[in-house]
PDB file as gemmi writes it, atoms N, CA and C in Angstrom:
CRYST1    1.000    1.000    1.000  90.00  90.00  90.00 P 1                      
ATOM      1  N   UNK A   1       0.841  -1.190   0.000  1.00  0.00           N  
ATOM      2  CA  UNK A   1       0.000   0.000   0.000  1.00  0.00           C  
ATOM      3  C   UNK A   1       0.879   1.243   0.000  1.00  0.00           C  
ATOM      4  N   UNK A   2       0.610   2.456   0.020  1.00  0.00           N  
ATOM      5  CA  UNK A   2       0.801   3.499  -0.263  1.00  0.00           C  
ATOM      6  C   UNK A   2       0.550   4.313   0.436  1.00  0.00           C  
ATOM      7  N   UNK A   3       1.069   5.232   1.292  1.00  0.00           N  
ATOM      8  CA  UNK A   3       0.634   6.050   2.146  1.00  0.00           C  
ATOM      9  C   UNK A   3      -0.593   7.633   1.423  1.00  0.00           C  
ATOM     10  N   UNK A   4      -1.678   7.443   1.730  1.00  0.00           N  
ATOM     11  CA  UNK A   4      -2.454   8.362   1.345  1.00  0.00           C  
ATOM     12  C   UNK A   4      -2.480   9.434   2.373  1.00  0.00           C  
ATOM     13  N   UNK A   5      -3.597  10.875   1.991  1.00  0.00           N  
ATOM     14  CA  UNK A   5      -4.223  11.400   3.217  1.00  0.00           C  
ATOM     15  C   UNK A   5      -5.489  11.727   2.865  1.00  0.00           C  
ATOM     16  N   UNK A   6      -6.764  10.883   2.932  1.00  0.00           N  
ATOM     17  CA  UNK A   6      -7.779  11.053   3.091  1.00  0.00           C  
ATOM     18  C   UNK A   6      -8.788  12.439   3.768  1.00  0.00           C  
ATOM     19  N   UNK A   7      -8.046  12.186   4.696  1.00  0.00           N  
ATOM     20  CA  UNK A   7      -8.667  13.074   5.892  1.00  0.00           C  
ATOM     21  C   UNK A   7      -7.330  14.119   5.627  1.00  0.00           C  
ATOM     22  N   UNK A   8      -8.370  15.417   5.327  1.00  0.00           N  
ATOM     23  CA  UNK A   8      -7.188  16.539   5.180  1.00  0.00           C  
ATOM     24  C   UNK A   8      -7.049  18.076   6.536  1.00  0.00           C  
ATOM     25  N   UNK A   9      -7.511  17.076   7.449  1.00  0.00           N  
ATOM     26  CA  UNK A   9      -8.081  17.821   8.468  1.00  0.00           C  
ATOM     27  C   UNK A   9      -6.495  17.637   9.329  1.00  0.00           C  
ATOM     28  N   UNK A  10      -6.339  19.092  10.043  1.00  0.00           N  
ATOM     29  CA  UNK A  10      -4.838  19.457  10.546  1.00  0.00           C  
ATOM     30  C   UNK A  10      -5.291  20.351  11.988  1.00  0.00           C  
ATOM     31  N   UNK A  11      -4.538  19.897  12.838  1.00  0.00           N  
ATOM     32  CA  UNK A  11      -4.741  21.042  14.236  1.00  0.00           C  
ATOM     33  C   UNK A  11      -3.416  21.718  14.358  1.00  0.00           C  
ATOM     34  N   UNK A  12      -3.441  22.466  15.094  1.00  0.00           N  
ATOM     35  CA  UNK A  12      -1.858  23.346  15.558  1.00  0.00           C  
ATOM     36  C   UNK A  12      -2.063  22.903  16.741  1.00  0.00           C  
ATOM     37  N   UNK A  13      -0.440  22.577  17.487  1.00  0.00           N  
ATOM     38  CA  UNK A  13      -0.016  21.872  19.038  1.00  0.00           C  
ATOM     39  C   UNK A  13       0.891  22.985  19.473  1.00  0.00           C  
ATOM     40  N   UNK A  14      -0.265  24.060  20.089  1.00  0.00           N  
ATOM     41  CA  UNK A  14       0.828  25.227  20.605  1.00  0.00           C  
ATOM     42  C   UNK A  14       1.775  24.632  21.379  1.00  0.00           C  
ATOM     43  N   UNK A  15       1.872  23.369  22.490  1.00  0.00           N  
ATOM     44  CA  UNK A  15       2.478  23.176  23.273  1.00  0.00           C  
ATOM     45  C   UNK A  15       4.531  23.178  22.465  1.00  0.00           C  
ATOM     46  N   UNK A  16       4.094  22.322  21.321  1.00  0.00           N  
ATOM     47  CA  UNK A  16       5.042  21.710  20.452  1.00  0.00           C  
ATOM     48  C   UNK A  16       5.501  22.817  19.230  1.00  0.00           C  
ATOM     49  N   UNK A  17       4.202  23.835  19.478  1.00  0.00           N  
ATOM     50  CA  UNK A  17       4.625  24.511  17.940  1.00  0.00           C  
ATOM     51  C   UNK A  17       4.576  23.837  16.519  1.00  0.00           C  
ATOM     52  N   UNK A  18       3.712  22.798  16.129  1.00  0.00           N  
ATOM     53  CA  UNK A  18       3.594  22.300  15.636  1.00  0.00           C  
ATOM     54  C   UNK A  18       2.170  21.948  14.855  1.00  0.00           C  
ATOM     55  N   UNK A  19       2.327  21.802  13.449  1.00  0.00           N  
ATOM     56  CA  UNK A  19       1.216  21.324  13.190  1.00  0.00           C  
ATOM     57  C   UNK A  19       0.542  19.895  12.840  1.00  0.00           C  
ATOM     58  N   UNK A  20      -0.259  19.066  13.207  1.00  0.00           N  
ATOM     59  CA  UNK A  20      -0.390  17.829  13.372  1.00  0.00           C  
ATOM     60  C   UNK A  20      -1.609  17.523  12.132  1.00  0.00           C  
ATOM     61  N   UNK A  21      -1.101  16.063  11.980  1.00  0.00           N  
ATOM     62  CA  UNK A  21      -1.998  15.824  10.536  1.00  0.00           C  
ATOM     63  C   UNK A  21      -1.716  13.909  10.160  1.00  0.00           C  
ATOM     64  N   UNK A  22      -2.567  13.458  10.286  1.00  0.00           N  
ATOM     65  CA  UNK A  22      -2.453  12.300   9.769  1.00  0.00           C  
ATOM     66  C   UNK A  22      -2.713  11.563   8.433  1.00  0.00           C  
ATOM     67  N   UNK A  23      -1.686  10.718   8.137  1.00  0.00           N  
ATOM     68  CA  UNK A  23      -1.944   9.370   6.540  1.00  0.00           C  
ATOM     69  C   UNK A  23      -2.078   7.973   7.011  1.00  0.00           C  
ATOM     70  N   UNK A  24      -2.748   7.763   5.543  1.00  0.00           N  
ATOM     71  CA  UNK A  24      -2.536   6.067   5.874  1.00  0.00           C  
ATOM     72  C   UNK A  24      -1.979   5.099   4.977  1.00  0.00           C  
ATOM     73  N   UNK A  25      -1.804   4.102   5.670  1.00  0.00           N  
ATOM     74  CA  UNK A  25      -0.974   2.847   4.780  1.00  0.00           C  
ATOM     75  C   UNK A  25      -2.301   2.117   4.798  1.00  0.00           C  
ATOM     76  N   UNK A  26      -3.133   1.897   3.625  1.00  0.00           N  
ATOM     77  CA  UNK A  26      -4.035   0.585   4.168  1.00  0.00           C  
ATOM     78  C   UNK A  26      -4.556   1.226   5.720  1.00  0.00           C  
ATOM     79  N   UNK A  27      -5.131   0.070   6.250  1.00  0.00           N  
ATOM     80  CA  UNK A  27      -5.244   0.237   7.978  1.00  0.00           C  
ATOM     81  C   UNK A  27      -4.866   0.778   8.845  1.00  0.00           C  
ATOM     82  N   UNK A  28      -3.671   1.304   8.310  1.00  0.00           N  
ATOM     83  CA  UNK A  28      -2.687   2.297   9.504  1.00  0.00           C  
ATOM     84  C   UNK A  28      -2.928   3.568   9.173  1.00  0.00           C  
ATOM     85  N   UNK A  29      -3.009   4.164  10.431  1.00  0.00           N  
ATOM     86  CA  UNK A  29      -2.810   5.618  10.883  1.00  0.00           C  
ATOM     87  C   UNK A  29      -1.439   5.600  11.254  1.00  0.00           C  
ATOM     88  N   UNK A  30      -0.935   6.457  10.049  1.00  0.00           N  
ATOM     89  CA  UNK A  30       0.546   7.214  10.615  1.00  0.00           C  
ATOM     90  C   UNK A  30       0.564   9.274  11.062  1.00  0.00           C  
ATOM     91  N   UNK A  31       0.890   8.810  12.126  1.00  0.00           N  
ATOM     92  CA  UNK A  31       0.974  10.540  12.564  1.00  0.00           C  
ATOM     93  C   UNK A  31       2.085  11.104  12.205  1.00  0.00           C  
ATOM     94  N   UNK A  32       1.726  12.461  12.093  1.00  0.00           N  
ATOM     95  CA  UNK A  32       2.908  13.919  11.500  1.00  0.00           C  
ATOM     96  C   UNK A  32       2.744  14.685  12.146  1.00  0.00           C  
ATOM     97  N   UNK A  33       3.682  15.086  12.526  1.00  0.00           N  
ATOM     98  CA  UNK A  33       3.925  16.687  13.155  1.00  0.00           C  
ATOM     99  C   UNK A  33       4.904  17.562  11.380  1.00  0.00           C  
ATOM    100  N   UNK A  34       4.685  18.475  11.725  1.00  0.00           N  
ATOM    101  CA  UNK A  34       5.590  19.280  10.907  1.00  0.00           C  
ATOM    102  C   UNK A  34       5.670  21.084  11.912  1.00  0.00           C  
ATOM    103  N   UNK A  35       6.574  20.816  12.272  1.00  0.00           N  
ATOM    104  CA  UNK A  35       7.301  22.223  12.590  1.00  0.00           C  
ATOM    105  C   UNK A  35       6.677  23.190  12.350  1.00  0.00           C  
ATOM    106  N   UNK A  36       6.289  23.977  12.633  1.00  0.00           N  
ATOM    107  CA  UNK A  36       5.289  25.609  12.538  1.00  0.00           C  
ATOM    108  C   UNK A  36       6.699  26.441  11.857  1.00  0.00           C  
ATOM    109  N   UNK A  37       7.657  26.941  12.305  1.00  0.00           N  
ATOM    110  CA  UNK A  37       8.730  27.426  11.717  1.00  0.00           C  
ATOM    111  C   UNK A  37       9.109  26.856  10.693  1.00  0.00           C  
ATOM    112  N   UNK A  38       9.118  25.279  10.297  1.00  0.00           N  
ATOM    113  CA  UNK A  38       9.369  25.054   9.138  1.00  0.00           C  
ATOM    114  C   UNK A  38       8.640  25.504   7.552  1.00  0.00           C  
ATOM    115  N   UNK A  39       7.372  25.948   8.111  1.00  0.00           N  
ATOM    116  CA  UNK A  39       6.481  26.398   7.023  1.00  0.00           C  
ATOM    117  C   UNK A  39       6.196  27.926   6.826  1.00  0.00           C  
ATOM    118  N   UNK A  40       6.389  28.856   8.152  1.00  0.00           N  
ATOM    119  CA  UNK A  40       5.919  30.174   7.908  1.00  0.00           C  
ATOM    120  C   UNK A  40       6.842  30.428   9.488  1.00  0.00           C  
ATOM    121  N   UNK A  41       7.081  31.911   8.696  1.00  0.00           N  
ATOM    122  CA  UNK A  41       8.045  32.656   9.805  1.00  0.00           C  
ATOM    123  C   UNK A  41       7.092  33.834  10.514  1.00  0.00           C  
ATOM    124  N   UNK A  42       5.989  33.170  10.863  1.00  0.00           N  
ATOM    125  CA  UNK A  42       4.955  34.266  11.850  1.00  0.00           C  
ATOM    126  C   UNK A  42       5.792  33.725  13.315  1.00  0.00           C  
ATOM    127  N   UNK A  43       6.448  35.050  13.792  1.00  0.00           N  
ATOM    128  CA  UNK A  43       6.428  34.915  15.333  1.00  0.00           C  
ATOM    129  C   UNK A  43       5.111  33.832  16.359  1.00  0.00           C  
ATOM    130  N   UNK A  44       6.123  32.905  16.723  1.00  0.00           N  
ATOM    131  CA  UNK A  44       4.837  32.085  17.796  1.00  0.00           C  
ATOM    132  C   UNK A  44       3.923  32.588  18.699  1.00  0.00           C  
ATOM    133  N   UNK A  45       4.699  33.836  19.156  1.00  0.00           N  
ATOM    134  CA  UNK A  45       4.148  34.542  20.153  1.00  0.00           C  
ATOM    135  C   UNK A  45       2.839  35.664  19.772  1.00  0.00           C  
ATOM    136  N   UNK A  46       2.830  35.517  18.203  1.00  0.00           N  
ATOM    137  CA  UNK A  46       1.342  36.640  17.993  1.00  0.00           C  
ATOM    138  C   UNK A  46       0.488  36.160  18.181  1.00  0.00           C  
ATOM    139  N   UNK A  47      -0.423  36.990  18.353  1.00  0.00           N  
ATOM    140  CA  UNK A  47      -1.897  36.430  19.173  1.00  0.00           C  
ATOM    141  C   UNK A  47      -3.025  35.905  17.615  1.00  0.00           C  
ATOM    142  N   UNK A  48      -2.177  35.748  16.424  1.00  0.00           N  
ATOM    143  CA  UNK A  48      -3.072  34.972  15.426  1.00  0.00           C  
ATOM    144  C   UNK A  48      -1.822  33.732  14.785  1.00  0.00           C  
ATOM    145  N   UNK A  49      -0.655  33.360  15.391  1.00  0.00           N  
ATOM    146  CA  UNK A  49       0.007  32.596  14.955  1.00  0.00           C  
ATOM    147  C   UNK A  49      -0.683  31.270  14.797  1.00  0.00           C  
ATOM    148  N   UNK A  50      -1.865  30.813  15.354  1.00  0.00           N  
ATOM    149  CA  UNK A  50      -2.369  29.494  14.789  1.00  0.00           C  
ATOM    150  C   UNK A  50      -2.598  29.576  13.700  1.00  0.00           C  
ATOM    151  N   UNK A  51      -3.817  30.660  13.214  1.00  0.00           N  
ATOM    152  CA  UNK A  51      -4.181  30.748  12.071  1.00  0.00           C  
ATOM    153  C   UNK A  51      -3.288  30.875  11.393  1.00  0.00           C  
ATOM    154  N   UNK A  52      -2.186  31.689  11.178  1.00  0.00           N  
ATOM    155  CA  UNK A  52      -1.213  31.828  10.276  1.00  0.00           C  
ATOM    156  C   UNK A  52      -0.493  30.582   9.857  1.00  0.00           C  
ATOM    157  N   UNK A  53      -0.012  29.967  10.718  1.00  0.00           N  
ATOM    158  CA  UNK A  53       0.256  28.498  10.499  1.00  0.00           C  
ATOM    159  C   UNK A  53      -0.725  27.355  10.087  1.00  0.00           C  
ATOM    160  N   UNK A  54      -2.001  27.598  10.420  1.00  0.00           N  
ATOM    161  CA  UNK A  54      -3.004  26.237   9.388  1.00  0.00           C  
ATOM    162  C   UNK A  54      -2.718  27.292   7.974  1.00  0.00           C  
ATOM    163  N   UNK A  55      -3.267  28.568   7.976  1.00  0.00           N  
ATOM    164  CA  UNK A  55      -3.639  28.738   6.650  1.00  0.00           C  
ATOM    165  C   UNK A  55      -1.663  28.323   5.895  1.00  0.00           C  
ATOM    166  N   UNK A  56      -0.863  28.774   6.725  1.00  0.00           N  
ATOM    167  CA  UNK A  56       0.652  28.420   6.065  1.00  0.00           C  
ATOM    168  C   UNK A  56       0.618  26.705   5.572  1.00  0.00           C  
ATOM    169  N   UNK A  57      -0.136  25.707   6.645  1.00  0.00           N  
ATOM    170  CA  UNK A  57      -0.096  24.392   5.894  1.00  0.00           C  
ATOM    171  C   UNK A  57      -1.070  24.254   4.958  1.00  0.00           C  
ATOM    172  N   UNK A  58      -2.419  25.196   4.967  1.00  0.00           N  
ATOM    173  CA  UNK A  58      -3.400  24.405   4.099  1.00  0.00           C  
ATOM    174  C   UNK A  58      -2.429  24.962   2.578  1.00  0.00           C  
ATOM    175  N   UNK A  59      -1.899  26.218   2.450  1.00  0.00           N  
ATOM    176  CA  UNK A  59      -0.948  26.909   1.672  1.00  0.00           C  
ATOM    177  C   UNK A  59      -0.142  25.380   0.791  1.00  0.00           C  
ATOM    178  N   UNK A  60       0.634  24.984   1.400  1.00  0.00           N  
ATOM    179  CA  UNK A  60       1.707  24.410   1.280  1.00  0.00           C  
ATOM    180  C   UNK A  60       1.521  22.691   1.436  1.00  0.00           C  
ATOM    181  N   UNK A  61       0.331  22.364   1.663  1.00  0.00           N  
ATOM    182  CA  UNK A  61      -0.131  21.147   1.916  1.00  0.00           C  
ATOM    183  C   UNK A  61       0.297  19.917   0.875  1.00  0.00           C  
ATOM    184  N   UNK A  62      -0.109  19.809  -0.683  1.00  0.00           N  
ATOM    185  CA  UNK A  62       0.758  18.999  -1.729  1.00  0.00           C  
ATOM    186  C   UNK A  62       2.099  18.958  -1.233  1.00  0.00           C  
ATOM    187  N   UNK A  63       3.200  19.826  -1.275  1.00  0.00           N  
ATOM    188  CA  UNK A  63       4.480  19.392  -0.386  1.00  0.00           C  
ATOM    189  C   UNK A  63       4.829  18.687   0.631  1.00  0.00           C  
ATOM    190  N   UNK A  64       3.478  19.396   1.111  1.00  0.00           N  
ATOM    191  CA  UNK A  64       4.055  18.637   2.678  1.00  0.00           C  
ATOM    192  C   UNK A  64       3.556  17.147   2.826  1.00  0.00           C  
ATOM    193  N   UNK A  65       2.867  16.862   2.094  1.00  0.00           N  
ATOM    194  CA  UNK A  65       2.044  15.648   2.151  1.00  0.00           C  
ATOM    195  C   UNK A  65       3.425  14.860   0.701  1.00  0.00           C  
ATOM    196  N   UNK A  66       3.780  15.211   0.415  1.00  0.00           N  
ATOM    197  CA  UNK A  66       4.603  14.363  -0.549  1.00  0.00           C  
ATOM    198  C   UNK A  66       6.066  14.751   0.117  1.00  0.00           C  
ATOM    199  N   UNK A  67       6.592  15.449   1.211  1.00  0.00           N  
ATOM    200  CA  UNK A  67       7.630  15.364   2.168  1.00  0.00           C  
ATOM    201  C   UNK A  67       7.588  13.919   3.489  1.00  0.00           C  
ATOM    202  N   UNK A  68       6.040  14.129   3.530  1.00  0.00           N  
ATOM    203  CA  UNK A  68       5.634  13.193   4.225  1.00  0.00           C  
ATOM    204  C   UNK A  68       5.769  11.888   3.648  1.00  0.00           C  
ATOM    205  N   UNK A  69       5.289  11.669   2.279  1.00  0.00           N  
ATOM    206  CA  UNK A  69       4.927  10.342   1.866  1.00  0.00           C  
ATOM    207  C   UNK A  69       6.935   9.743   1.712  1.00  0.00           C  
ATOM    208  N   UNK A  70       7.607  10.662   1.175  1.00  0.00           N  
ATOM    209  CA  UNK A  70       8.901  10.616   1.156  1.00  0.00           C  
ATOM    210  C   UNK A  70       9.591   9.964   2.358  1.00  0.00           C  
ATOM    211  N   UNK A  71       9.308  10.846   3.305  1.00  0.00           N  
ATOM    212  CA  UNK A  71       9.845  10.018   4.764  1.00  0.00           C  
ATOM    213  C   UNK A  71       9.370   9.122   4.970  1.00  0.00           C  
ATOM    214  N   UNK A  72       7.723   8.807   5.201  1.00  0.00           N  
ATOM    215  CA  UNK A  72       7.335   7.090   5.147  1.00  0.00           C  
ATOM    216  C   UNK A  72       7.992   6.309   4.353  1.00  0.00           C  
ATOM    217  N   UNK A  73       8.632   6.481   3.158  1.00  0.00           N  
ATOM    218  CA  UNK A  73       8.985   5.671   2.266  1.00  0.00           C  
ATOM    219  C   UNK A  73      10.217   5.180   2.343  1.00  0.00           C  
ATOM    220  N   UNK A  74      11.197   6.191   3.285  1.00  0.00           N  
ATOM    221  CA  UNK A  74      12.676   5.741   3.926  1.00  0.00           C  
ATOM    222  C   UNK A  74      12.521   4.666   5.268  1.00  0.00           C  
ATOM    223  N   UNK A  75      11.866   5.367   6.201  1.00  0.00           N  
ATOM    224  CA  UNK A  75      11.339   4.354   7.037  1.00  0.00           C  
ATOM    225  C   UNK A  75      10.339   4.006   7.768  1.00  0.00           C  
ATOM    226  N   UNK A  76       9.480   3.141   7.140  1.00  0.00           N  
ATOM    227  CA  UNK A  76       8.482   3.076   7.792  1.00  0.00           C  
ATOM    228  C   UNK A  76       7.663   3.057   9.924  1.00  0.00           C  
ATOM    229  N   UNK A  77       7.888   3.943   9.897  1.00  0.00           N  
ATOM    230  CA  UNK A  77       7.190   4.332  11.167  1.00  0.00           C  
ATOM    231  C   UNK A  77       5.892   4.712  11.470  1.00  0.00           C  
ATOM    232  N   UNK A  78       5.489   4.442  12.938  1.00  0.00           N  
ATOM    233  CA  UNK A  78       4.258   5.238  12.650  1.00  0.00           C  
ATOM    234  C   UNK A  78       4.240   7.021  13.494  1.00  0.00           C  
ATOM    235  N   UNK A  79       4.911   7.595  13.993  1.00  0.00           N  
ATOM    236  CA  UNK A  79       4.711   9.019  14.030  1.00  0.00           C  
ATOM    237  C   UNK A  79       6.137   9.319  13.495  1.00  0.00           C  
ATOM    238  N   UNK A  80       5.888  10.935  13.194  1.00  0.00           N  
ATOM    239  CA  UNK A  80       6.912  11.298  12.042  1.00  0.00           C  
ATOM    240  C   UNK A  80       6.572  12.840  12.667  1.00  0.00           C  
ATOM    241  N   UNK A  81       8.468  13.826  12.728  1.00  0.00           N  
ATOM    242  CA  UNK A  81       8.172  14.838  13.231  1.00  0.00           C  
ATOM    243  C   UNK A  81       9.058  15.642  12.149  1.00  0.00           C  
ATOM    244  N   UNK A  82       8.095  16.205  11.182  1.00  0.00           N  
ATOM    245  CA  UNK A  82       8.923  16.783  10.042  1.00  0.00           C  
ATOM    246  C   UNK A  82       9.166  18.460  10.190  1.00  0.00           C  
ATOM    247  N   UNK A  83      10.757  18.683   9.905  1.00  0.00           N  
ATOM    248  CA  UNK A  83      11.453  19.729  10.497  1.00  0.00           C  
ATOM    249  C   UNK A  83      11.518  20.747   9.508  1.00  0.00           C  
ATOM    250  N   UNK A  84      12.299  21.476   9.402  1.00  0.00           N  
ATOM    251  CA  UNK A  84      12.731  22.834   7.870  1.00  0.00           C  
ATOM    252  C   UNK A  84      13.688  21.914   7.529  1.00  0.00           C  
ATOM    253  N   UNK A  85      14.960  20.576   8.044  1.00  0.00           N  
ATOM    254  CA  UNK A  85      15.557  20.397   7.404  1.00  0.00           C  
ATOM    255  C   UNK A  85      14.948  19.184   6.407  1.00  0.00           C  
ATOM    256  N   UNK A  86      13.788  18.754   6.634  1.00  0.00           N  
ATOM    257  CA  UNK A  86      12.975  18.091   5.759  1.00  0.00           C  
ATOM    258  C   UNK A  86      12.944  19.059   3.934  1.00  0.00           C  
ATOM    259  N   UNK A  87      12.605  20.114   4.257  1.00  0.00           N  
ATOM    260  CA  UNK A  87      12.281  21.140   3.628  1.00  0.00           C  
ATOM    261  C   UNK A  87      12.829  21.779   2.710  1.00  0.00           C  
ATOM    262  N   UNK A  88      14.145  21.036   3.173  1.00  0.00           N  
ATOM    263  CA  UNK A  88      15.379  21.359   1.638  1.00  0.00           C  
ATOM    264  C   UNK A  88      15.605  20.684   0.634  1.00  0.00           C  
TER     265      UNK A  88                                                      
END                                                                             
């Protein structure tokens, strides 16, 4: 199987700074984080940095979802915490 993403639904993890988003293999749920800084350089600390960061992933989403499918494809795991150095 092939890692898809069906479900194109994404939250932001202020704790982590991060934005979270899941694919699947077949039956499996594999989880993603991807870095908030890796996608948009809005200060964390503004009082609309969530939004800036979903609308920065819904932005940038085809990439990131084929950065993603890329790393599943080196090693299969099931959570994945993709950085800016993903991004190069």
């Amino acid at each position: 199987m092939s890692l898809t993403f069906p479900n194109r639904s994404r939250s932001y993890d202020e704790a982590g700074k991060r934005i979270r988003f899941v694919g699947h293999d077949g039956m499996f749920q594999i989880s993603f984080s991807v870095a908030a800084d890796a996608i948009s350089k809005a200060p964390p600390e503004a009082p609309t940095a969530e939004a800036t960061y979903l609308a920065a992933f819904d932005t940038a989403s085809n990439s990131i979802y084929e950065i993603a499918r890329n790393a599943y494809a080196r090693t299969r795991k099931s959570i994945y915490v993709l950085t800016a150095a993903d991004f190069r």
